[in-house]
C-alpha positions as CSV (number, residue, x, y, z in Angstrom):
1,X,-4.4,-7.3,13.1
2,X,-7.6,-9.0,12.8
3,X,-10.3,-6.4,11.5
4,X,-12.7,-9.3,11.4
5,X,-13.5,-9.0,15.4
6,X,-14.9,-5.5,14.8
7,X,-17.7,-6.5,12.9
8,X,-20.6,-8.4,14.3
9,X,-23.6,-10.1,12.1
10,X,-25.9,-7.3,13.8
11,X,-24.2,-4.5,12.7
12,X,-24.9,-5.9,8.3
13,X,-27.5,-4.5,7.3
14,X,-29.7,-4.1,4.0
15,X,-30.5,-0.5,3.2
16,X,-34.1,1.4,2.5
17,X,-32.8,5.1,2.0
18,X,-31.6,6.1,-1.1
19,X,-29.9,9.3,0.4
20,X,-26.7,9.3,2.2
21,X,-27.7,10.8,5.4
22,X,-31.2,8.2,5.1
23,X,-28.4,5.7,4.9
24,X,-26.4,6.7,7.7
25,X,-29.2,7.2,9.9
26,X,-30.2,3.4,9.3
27,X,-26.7,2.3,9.9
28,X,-25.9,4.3,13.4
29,X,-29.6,3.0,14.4
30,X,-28.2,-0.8,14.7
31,X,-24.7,0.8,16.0
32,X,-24.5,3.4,18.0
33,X,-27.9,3.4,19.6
34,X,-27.0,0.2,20.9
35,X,-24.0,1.6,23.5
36,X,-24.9,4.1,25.6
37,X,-21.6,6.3,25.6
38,X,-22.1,7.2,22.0
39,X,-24.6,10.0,20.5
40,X,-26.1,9.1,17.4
41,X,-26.6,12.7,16.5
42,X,-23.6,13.6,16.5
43,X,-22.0,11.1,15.0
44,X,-24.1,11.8,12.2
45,X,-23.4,15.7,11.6
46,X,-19.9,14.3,12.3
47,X,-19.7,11.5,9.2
48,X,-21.9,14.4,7.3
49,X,-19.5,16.9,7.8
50,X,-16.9,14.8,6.9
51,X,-18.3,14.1,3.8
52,X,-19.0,17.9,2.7
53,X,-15.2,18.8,3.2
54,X,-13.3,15.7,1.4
55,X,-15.3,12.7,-0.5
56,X,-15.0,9.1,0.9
57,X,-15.9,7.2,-2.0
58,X,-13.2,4.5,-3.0
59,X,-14.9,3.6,-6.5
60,X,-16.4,0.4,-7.3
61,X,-19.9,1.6,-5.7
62,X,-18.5,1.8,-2.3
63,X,-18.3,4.6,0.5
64,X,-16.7,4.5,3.6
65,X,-17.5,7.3,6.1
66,X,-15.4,7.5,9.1
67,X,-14.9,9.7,12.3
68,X,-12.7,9.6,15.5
69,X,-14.5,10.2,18.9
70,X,-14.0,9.2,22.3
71,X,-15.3,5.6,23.1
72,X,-14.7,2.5,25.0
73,X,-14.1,0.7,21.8
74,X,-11.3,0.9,19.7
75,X,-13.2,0.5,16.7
76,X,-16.9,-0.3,15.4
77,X,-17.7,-1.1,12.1
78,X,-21.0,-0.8,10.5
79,X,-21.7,-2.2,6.9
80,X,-25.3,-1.0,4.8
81,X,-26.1,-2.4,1.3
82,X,-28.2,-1.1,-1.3
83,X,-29.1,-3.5,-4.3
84,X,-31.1,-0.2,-5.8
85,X,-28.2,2.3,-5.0
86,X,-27.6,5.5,-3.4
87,X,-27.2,9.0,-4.8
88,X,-24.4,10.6,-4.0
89,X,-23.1,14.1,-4.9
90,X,-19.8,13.7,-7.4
91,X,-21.1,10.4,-9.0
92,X,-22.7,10.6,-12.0
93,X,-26.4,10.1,-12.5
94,X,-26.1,6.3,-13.7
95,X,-23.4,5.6,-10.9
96,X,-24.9,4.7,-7.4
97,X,-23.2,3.6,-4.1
98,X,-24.1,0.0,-2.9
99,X,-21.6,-0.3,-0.4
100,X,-21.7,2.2,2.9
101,X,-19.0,1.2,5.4
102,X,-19.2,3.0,8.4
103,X,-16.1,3.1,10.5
104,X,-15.6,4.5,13.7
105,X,-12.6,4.5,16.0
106,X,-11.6,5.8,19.1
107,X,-9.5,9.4,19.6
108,X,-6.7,7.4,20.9
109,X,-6.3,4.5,18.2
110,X,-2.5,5.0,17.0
111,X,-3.4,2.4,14.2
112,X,-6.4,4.6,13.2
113,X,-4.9,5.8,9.6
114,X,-3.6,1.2,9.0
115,X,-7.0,0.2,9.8
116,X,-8.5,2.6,7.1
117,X,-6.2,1.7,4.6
118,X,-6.8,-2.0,5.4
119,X,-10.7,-1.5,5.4
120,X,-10.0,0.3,1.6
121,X,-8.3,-2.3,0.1
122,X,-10.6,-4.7,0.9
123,X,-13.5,-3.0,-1.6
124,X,-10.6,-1.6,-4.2
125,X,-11.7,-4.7,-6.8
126,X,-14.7,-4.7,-8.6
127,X,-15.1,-8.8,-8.1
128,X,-15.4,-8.4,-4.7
129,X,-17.3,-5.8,-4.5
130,X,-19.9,-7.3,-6.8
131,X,-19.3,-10.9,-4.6
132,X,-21.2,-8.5,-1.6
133,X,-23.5,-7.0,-3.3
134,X,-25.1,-9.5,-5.0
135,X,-24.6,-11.7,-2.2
136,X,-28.1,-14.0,-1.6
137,X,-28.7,-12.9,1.8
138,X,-27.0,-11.1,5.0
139,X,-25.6,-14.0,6.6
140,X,-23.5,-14.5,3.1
141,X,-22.9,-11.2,3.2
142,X,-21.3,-11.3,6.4
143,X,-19.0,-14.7,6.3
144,X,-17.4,-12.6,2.9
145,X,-16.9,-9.6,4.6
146,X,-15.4,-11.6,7.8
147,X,-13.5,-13.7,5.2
148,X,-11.9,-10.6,3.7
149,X,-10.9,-9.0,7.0
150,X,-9.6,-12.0,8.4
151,X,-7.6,-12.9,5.3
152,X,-9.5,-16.1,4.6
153,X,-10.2,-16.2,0.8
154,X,-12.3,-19.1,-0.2
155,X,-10.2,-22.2,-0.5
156,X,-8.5,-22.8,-3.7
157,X,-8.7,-26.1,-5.3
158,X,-5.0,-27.0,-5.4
159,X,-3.4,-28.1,-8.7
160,X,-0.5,-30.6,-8.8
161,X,3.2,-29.1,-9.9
162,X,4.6,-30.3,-13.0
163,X,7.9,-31.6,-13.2
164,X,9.7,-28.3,-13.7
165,X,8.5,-26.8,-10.6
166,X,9.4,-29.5,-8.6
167,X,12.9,-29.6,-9.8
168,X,13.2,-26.0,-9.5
169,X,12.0,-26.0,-5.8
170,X,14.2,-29.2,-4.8
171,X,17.2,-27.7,-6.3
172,X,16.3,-24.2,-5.0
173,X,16.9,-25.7,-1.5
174,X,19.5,-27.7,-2.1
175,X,21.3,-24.3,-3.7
176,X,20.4,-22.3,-0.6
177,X,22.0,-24.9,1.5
178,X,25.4,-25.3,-0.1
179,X,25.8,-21.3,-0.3
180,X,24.8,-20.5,3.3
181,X,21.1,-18.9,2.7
182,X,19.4,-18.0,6.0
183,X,16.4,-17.0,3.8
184,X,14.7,-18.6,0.6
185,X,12.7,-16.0,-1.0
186,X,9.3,-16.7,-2.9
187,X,8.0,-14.7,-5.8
188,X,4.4,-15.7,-5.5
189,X,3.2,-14.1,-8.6
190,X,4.3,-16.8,-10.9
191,X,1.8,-18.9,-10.2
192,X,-1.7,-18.7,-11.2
193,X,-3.3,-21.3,-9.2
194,X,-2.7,-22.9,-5.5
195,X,0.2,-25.0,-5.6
196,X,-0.1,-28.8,-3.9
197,X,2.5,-27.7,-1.5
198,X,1.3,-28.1,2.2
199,X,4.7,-26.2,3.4
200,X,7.4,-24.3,1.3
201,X,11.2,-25.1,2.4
202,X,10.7,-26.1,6.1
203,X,14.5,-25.7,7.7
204,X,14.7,-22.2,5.9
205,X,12.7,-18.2,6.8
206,X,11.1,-18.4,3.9
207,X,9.2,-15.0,2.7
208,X,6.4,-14.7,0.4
209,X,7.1,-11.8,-2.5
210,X,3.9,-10.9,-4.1
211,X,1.7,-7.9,-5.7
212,X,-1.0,-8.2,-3.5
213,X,-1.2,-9.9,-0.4
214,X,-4.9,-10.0,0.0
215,X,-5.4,-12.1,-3.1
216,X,-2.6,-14.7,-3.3
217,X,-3.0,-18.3,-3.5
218,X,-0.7,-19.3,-0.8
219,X,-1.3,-19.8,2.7
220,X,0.3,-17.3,4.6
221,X,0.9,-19.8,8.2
222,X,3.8,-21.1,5.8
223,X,6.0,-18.3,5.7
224,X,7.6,-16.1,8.0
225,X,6.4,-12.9,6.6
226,X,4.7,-11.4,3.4
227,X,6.3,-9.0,1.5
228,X,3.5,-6.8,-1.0
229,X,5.3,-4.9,-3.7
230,X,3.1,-3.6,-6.4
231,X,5.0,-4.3,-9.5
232,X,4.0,-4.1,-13.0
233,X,7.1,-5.5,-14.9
234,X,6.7,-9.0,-16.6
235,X,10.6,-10.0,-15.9
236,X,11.8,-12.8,-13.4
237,X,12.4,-11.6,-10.1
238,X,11.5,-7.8,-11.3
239,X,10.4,-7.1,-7.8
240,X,13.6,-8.3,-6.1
241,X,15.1,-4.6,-5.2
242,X,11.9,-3.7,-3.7
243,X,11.2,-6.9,-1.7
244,X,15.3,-6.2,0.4
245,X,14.7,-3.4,0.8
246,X,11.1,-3.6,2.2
247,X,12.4,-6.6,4.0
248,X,15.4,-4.8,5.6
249,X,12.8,-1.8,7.0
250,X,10.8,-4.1,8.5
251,X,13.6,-6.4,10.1
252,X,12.2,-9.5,8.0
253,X,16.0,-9.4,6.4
254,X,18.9,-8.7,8.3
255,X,22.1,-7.1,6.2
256,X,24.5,-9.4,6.7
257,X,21.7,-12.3,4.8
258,X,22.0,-14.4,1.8
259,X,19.1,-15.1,0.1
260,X,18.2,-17.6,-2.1
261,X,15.1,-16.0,-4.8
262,X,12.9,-18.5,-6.8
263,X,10.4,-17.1,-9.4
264,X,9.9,-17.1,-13.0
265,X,7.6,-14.8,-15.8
266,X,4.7,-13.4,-13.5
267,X,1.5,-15.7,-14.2
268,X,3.6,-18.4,-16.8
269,X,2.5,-21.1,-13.8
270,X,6.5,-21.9,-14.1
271,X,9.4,-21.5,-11.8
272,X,12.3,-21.1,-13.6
273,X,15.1,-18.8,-12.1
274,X,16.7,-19.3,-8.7
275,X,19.2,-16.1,-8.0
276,X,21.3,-16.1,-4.5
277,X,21.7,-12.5,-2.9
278,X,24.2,-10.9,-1.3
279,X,22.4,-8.4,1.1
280,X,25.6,-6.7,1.9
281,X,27.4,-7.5,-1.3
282,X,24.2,-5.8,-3.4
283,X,23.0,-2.9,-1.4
284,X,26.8,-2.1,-0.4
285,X,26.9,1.2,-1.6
286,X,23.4,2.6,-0.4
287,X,23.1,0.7,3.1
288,X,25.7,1.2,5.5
289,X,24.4,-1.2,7.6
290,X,21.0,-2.0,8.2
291,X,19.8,0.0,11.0
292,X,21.4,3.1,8.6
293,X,19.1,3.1,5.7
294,X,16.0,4.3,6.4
295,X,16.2,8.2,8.5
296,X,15.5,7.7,12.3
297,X,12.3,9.2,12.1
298,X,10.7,7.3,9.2
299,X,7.9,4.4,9.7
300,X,8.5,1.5,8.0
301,X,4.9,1.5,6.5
302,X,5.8,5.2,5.2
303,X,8.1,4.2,3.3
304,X,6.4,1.2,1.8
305,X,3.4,3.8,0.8
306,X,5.4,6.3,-1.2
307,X,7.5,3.6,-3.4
308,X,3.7,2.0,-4.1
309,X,2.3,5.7,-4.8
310,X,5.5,6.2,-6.8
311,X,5.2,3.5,-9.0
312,X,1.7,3.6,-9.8
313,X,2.7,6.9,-10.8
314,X,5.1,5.7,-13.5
315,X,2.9,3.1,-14.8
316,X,-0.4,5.0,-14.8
317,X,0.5,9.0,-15.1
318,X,-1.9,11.3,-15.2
319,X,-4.8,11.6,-17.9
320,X,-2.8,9.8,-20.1
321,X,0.3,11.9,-19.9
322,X,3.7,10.2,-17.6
323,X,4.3,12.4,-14.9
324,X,7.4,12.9,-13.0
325,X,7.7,13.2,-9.3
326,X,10.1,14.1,-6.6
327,X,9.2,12.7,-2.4
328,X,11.2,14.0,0.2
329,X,10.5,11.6,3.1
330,X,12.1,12.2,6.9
331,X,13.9,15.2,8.6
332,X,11.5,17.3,7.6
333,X,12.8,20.0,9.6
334,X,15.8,21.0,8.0
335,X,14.0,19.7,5.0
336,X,11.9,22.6,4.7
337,X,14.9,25.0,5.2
338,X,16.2,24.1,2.4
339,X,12.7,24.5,0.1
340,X,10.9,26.9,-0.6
341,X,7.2,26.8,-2.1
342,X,7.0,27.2,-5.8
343,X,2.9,27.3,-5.5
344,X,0.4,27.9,-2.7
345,X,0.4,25.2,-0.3
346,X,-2.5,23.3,-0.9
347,X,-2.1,21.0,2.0
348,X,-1.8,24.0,4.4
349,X,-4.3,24.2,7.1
350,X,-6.1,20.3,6.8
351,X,-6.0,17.9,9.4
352,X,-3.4,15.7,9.7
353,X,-4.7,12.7,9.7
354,X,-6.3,14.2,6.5
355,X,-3.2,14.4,4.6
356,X,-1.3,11.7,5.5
357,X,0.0,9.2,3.0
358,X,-1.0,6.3,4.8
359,X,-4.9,8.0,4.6
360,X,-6.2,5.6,1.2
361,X,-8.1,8.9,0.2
362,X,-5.2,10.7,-0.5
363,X,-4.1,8.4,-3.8
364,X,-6.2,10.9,-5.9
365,X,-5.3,14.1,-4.3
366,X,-0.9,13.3,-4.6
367,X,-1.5,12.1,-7.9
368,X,-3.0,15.0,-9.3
369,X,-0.9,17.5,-7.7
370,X,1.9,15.6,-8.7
371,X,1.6,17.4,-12.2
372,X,2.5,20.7,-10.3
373,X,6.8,21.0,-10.8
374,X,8.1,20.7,-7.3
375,X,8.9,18.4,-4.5
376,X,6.2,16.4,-1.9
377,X,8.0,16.7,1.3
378,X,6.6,14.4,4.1
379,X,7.2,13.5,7.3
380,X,8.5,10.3,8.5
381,X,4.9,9.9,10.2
382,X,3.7,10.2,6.6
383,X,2.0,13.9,7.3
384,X,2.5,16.1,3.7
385,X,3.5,18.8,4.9
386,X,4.0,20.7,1.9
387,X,3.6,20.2,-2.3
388,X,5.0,22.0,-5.4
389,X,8.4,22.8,-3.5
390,X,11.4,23.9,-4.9
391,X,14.5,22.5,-3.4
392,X,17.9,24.1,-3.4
393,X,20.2,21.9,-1.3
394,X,23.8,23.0,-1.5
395,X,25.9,21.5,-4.3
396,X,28.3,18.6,-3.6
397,X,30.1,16.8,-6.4
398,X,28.2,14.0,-7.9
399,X,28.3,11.8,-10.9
400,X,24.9,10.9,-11.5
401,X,24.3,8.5,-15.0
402,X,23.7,10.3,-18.1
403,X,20.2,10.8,-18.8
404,X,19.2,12.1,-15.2
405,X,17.9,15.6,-14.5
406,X,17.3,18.7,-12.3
407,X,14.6,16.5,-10.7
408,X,17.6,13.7,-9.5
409,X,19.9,16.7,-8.8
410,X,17.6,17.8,-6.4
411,X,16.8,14.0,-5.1
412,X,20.7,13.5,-4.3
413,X,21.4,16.5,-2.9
414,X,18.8,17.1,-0.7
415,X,19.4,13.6,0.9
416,X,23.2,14.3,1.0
417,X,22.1,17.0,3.2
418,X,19.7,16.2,5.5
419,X,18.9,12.7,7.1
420,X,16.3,12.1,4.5
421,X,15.1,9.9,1.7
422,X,14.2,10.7,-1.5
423,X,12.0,9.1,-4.3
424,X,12.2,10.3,-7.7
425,X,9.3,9.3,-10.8
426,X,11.2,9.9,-14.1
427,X,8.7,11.6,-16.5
428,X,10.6,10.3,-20.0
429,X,11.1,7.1,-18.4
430,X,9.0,5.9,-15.5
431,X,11.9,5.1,-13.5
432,X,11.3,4.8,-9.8
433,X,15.1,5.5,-8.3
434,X,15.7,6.0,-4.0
435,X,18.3,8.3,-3.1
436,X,19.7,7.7,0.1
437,X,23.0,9.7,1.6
438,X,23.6,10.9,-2.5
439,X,23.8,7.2,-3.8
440,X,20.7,6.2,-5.9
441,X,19.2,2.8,-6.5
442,X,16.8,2.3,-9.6
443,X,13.9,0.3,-8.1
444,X,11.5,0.3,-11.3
445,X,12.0,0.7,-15.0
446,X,9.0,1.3,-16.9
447,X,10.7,0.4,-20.3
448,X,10.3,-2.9,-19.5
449,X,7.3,-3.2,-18.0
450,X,3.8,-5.0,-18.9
451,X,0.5,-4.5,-17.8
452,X,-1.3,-6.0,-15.1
């Protein structure tokens, strides 16, 4: 969806206040006192309350103060910025906000909790944040915003292939042909630069693997869909696993594909590895067929949240320490009858939409509690219902590899027994593994991973 529409140049604004509530005052002045079905008082106790109860900073100098009434609109955004800054309780003395983004949606916007995650990522690096503050005027300020939110980065000058890439990418084709590929796979973070390429493999689906989608070099009219895994490996093709499997959730990849996969080192500017895969062949002992893998009651998007949370877990742990973890996504039903809570459930009594995965401000708030020993069991809406759970499924004979632990146990048996799916963070060795039906599939090994 296009979040670009939502914002109008009216609604940018340079800010005079250096208090929050100054701030927002300024900000629902050019917004809401301009349609007659919303209050601008109350909006404002509204965002304020907010605020007193959970923290909407994202980092990088930016807020982003939300609330849900009943309007006309589906959305209204509102953007203020301070080149001086703005205090604001948590921060420290020398850290100011220059950033507010006010968002406000409608009661009845299903897409309420995507659209806030969108709007986050869009001020999670420090470049572009600094690209809008120090931006020469408003008018700049808006076409970067708009250019952010409609996915239009400024155009890259384009460099021309060398030799090897070419070679790779004709043969890459001609290899997907002669082995019945329906899909050619791109792993987008090899290259550093925008290739001279004006379309990729025209008489094959071609999808676009990459770390982040909102930053990549390629056009994304020239493939059929891009897939964002958040990978910190330096190996060819290290976010392969991930990519199906995402794929297959989202019906970009259909079980019964072959795939041809060209990539090389991430950021070596050099493609050299082309890998055909069997879909059915691959996943053969964790899918039983497509429609199978992920529980009937899990959104795709879910899913997709808690292996990213999960492996920014292995990489980064917490305060310096690795951290294990243990996700229980789906059936939370009968889930829950076979837990039971280790600690006091500190996601008891919050809002929903307050403690849902998919909610950007929640990254902090799993991470830390994801020290506590016990199981996050979610939803397949992406609602937490619970943290620091013990779970005692009923034993079943396994085999699980040497090395693996009461954590795994748990993992396997738990979705042996329910129609669930679990994710498990190894705390000696960063491994990201999916349990699904008692058969696990190692997505991520930190041992040989880089940094990004």
């Amino acid at each position: 969806m296009r979040l670009d529409r939502f914002l109008t140049r009216g609604r940018v604004i340079d800010l005079e206040s250096d208090t929050l509530e100054g701030a927002l005052k300024e900000l629902l002045a050019v917004s809401a006192g301009r349609f007659k079905d919303l209050n601008e008082s109350r909006l404002l106790k509204n965002l304020l309350e907010r605020e007193s109860t959970m923290t909407t900073y994202l980092g990088c100098g930016v807020i982003l103060p939300h609330v849900r009434i009943n309007m006309k609109r589906r959305y209204l955004f509102v953007v203020g910025r301070s080149r001086d800054g703005i205090r604001y309780d948590g921060l420290k003395e020398s850290d100011l906000v220059h950033i507010v983004f006010v968002l406000i949606a409608d009661d009845h916007s299903r897409d309420y909790l995507q659209v806030l995650s969108s709007v986050a990522r869009l001020f999670k690096e420090r470049d572009v944040v600094d690209s809008m503050v120090n931006a020469p005027d408003l008018d700049v300020l808006y076409a970067r915003l708009t250019a952010g939110f409609g996915g239009l980065a400024a155009k890259p000058v384009l460099v021309r292939q060398n030799r090897t890439n070419r070679l790779i990418l004709r043969e890459a084709e001609k290899i997907a042909k002669g082995s019945n590929c329906s899909t050619i796979a791109l792993f987008g973070d090899t290259l550093t630069t925008a290739p001279a390429v004006t379309k990729w493999f025209p008489k094959f689906k071609t999808i676009l693997v990459t770390r982040n989608a909102g930053e990549t070099y390629f056009d994304p009219k020239h493939f059929a869909a891009v897939i964002q895994v958040r990978s910190f490996s330096k190996t060819r093709l290290a976010q392969l696993r991930s990519a199906v499997l995402v794929g297959l959730t989202r019906s970009i990849i259909e079980f019964n594909d072959r795939i041809c996969c060209v990539g090389g080192i991430p950021e070596s500017d050099l493609f050299d590895t082309i890998v055909v895969v069997d879909v059915q062949r691959e996943f053969k002992t964790l899918l039983v067929d497509q429609s199978d893998f992920l529980p009937p009651d899990v959104k795709p998007e879910v899913f997709e949240r808690v292996i990213a949370v999960a492996m920014e877990l292995a990489v980064e742990g917490r305060e310096g320490r690795p951290v294990g973890a243990l996700f229980v996504l789906g059936d939370s039903a009968r889930v829950e009858k076979m837990s039971k809570p280790l600690v006091l459930n500190p996601f008891y009594g919050y809002r929903e939409e307050d403690r849902n995965i998919l909610n950007p401000f929640m990254d902090e708030t799993i991470k830390e509690f994801s020290s506590v020993d016990g199981a996050f069991i979610i939803r397949g809406d992406g609602v937490i219902t619970s943290s620091g759970s013990l779970i005692y499924a009923p034993d079943y004979y396994h085999a699980l590899p040497g090395g693996l632990g009461s954590r795994h146990a748990a993992a396997a048996a738990i979705s042996l027994a329910t129609q669930c799916i679990s994710i498990v963070v190894s705390s000696s060795t960063g491994q990201v593994t999916v349990f699904r039906r008692g058969v696990l599939l190692p997505l991520f090994e930190k041992g040989v991973a880089g940094q990004t």
